[in-house]
N, C-alpha and C positions, 0 to 999 in steps of 0.2 A: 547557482549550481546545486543547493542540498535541495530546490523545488524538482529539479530536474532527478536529483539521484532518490527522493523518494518517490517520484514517480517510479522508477525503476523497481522500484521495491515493492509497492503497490500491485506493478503487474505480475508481478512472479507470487504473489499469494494475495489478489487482492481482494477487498471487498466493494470493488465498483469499478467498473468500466468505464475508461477512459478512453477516446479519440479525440480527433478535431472537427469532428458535423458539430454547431451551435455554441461554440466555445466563444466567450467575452472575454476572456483572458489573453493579453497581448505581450508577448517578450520574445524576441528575436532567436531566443534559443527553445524554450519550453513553450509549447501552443496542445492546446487539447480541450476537452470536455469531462466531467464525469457524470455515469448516469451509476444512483447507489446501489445496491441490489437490496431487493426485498428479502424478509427473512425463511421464503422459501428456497429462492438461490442461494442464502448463506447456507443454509441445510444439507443444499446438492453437495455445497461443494465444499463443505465441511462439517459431514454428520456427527464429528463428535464434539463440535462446537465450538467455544470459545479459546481453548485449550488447544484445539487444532491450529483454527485460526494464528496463536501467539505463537507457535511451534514454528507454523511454515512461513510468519512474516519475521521471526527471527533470523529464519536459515536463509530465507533469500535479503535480510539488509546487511546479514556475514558475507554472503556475496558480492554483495556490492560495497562494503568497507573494504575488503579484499583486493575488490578492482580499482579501488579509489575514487570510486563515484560517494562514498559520503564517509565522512570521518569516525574511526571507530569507536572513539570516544563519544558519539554521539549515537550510536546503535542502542544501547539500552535506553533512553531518551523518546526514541521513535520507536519502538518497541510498545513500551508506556503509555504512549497516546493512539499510537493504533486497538491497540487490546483496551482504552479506555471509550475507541468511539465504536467499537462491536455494537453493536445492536443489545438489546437484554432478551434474554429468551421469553 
């Protein structure tokens, strides 16, 4: 389930595109693909960088600690590793 709820999280501030075209990954509940974005699209879509980035993957895993898709006590955590796998400018 926390594969599942950061997926969630992912798509409301992410940095790569996920569906199900070409996906290896198999589990009954969670099925998808990611393609990562290059550091042009990180750009698009967060011109003021890194800092954006942790901002808006913050507010959307408050979101979903909220809904119960992932435990709050583990938001700072995924936070952490998000903003550690940004890209470097």
């Amino acid at each position: 389930m926390i594969a599942c709820g950061w997926s969630l999280t992912r798509r409301a501030s992410p940095a790569a595109a996920s569906g199900r075209a070409g996906s290896t990954y198999r589990s009954p509940r969670c099925r998808g693909s990611t393609r990562v974005f290059d550091a042009a699209e990180l750009a698009r879509r967060y011109p003021a960088g890194p800092g954006e980035y942790a901002a808006a993957f913050r507010a959307a895993t408050m979101r979903a600690a909220a809904a119960g898709f992932v435990l709050e006590q583990d938001v700072d955590e995924m936070v952490a590793v998000a903003v550690a796998a940004y890209p470097a400018r």
